[in-house]
N, C-alpha and C positions, 0 to 999 in steps of 0.2 A: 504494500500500500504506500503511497507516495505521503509526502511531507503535506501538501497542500489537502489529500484527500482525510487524512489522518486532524488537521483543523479543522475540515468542513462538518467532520461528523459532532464535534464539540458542539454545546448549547451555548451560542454566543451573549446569550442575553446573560449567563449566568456563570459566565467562566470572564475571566483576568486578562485583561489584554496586555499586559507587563507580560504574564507568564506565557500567553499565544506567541510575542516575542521573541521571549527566548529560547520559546520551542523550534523558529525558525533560523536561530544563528546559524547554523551545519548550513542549509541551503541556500540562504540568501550569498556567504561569505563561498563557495562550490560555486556558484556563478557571478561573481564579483567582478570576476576580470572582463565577462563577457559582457556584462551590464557595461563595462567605462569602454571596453572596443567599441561598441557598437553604437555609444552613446543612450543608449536607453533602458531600461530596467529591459533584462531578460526575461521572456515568456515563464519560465516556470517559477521566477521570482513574484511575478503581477499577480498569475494563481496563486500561490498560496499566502501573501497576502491579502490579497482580495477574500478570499475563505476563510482565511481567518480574523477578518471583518479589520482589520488595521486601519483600510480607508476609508472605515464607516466612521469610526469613532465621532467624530466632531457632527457626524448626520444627525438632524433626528431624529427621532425613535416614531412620529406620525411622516417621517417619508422613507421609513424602512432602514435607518441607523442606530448605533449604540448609544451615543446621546451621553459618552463619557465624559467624569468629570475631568478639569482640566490640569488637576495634579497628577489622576491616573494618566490623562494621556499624554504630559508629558515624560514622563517615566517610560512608556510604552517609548516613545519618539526617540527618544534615548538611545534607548536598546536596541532600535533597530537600527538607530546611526552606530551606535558601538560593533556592529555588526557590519555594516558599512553604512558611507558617510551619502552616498546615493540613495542606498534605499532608504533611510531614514531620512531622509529630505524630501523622497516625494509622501512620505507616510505623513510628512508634516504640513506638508502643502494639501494633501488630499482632507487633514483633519480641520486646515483655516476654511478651504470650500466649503466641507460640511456646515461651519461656523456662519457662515455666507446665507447656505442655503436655509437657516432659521432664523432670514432678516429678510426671507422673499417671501411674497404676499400673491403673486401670481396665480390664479387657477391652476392653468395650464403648463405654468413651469413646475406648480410643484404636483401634480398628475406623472408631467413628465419624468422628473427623480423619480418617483414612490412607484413609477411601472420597472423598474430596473431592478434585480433582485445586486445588492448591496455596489450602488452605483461608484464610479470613481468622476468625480466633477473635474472639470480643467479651467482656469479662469485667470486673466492679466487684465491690469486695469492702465497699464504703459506698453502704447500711448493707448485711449479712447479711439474709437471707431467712427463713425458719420451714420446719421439715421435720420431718414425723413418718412414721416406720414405716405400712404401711397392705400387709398381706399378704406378697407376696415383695417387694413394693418401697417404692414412698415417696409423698408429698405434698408437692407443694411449692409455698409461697405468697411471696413478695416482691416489692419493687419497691429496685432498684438502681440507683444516680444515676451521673452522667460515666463516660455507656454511647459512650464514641469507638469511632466506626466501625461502631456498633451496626448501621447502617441496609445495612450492606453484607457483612455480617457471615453466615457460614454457621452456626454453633456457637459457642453462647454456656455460658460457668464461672460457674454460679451458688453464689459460697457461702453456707451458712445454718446456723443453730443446730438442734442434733438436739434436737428434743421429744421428750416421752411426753406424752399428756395436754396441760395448760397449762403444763407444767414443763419447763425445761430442762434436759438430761441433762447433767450433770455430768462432766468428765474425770478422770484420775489428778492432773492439777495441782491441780485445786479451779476449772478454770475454766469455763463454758458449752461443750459439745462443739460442735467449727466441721467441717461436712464441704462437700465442693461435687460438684455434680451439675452433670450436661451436658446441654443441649437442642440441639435443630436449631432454626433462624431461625424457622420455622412455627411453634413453639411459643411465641413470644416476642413480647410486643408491646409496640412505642412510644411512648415518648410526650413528646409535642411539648414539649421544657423549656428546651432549651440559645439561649436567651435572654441573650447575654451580651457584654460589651464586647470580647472578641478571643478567636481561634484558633475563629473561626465556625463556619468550614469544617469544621471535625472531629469534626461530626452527633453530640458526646456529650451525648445526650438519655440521660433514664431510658429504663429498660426494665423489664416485668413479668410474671410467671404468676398464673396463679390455681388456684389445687390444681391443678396437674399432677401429672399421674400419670409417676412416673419409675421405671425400672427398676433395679433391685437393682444390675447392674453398669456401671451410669452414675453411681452413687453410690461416695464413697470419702474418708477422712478430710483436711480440706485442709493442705496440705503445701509447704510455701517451702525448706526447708532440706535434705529428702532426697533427690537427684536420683533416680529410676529410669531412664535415660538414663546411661551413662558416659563421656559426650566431656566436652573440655574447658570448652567452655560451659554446661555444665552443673553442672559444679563449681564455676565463676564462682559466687561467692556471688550471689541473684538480686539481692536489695534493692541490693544494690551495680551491677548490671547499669542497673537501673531508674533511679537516680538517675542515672548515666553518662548514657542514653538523654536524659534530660531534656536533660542540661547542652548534648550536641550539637545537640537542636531548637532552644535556645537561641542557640550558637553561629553556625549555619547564619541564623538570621531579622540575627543582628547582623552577616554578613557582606553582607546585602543591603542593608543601613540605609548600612550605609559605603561601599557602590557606587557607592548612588544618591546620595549627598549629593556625592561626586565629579563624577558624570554633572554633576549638575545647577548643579555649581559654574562648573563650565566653558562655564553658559551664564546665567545669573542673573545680573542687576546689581542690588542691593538698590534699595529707592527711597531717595533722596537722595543713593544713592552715583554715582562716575562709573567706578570699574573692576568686574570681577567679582568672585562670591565668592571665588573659589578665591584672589583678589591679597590677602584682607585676612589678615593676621596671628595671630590669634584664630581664625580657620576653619584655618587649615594646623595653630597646634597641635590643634584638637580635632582632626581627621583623624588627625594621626599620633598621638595617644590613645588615639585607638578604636584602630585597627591593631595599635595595641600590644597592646591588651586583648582583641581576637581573634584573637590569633597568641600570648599567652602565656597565657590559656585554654583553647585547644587544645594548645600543649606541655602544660601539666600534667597537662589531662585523659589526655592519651595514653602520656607516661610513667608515669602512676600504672596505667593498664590493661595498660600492656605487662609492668610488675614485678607484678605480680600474675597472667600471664598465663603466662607466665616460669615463676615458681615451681610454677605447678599443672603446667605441660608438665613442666615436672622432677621431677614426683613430691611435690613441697611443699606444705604446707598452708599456708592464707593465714595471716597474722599479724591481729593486730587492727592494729597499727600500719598494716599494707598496708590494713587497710580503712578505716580513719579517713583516709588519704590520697586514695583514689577519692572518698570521701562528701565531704571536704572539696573536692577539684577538681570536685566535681560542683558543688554547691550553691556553691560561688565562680564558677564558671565562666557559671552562669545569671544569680548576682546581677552580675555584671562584664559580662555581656554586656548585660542590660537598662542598665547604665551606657552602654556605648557607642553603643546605640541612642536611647537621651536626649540624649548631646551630640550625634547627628547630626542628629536631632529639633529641638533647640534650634538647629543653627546653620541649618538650612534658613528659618529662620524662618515668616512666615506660607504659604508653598510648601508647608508639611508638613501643614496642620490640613487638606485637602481629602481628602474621600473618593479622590480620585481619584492622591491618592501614594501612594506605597510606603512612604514613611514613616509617614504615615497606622499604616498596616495592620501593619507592622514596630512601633510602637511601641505599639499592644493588643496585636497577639500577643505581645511577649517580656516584657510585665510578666502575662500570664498564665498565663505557664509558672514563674513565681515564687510563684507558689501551690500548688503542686502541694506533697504534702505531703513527699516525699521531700528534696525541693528549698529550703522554706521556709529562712528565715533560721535558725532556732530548730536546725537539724543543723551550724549550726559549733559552737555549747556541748557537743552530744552528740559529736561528731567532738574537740571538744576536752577533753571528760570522758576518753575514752579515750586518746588523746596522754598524760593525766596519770597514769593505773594506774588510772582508775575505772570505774564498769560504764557502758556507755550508755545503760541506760534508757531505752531505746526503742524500739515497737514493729515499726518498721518499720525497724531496723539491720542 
């Protein structure tokens, strides 16, 4: 019985998605290399992900997801990136869509998820698309970049500016109206982009329409802040969800870098030396560095999610203070963790530059999950504009 059939027969409603995880490290890491050749999550990696519901987690439980809370699944996220830094980034991106799709109000779009038996959503919102009115329904033209997971992807959230004409319709703020429309996978096409130094694996190429014709109730104005959904992860502010998300891919690729530099200390005698790594002085403190910085990266991230988790189960509204704390253990936790996998990186010495380490691959991937923009450097000023009583000015807070 294979890996993927052996989760599908589990009762997802009532089994641990941490441990569905770790039941898939042997498989996921067995086609690891083929995912980053190829750029895409390998076929028998999607199966038994998919079965065992990982890119339902963030769905709802009324459009046929697990509806997991956001500590579990960043744990889960983790784990998968600790296993690799690919698969667990799109596990993390499939879990922000689920997030998405308990903020869509749509008929028809959400008909469309809940006919999908445990869907995987695909969605960019850079740049926006072009959409005009055209009868009872729409037009829609764009091309959408860092499309993860695109290629395995059933339903894709295209957002795009409302036209009339050549003109963009204006909102009551004074700004360009933003609505987002849902496609099926057939509607959607690829293209070959994600060309890039780490997180290969995680097929996010562009994706494109071309005047598609869309239906009236697969269109609906786009929305981050008002749940239609009323579980608790839904009230999870999302932007805050998103960054969380990142900081665990993060975590999980730095837990692997400190593994392996273990592993391989215990068997490595540098050249010119006469003991092992693991005997010299310098290698023991960086090790217990890193460990440090991946074990008090994970407490903060997790105590900042549980007090904020807390509060909403009690009936509480988040504080700004409570979110300036998740954004900053987010965006510390990825910048510290790409530290830790530098000094494990650096003490490996020339052992690490081969394609064929883990180190290798652990250290593109976690310096590219440092660009992501929730995550940039640039969100401890905004994280620490609000700490002071100031507005944070910006658009993804």
């Amino acid at each position: 019985m294979s890996e993927a059939s052996d989760v599908r027969s589990a009762d997802l409603n009532n089994s641990d998605p941490l441990a569905r995880a770790r039941q898939l490290i042997p498989l996921v890491r067995a086609f690891a290399d083929e995912s980053e050749r190829e750029r895409r999550l390998a076929r028998p990696v999607v199966d038994a992900v998919r079965a065992a519901g990982l890119f339902a987690m963030g769905l709802p439980r009324s459009l046929g997801g697990l509806e997991t809370s956001v500590g579990t699944a960043m744990r889960a996220i983790e784990e998968a990136s600790y296993a690799d830094g690919a698969t667990g980034w799109n596990v993390m991106i499939a879990f922000d869509a689920g997030l998405w799709a308990g903020h869509l109000g749509a008929p028809q779009t959400r008909a469309m998820i809940a006919s999908i038996e445990r869907p995987i959503i695909a969605a960019s919102v850079n740049p926006p698309g072009r959409i005009h009115r055209s009868g009872e329904g729409y037009r829609l033209t764009g091309r959408w970049r860092f499309g993860s997971g695109c290629q395995q992807a059933d339903v894709f959230l295209l957002p795009a500016i409302l036209h009339e004409g050549d003109k963009p319709v204006i909102d009551p703020a004074g700004m360009p109206a933003m609505v987002v429309a849902a496609a099926k996978s057939a509607d959607v096409s690829i293209v070959d982009t994600w060309r890039v130094v780490g997180l290969r694996g995680t097929g996010s190429h562009d994706f494109t329409v071309d005047d598609l014709a869309v239906a009236g109730g697969l269109v609906e104005p786009i929305n981050f802040t008002e749940p239609v959904e009323r579980g608790t992860l839904y009230a999870f502010p999302m932007f805050m969800s998103f960054a969380a998300a990142k900081a665990a891919v993060a975590i999980g690729i730095a837990r692997r870098a400190v593994e392996y530099l273990m592993e391989l200390a215990q068997a490595k005698t540098p050249m010119g030396q006469t003991s092992l790594l693991r005997d010299r002085p310098a290698i023991q403190a960086d090790v217990a560095r890193a460990e440090a910085i991946v074990r008090s990266a994970r407490a903060f991230l997790h105590e900042t999610i549980a007090e904020v988790w807390d509060a909403l189960e009690s009936g509480k509204k988040v504080t700004e203070e409570q979110r300036a704390h998740v954004r900053i253990a987010a965006v510390d936790g990825v910048t510290r963790a790409a530290h830790a996998v530098d000094l494990m990186y650096n003490a490996a010495g020339a052992s690490a530059i081969y394609e064929t380490s883990p180190l290798e691959r652990c250290f593109r991937d976690a310096h590219v999950v440092t660009a992501h923009i929730v995550v940039q450097p640039a969100m401890y000023e905004v994280s620490g504009r609000v700490l002071l009583g100031l507005p944070a000015a910006s658009p993804v807070w």
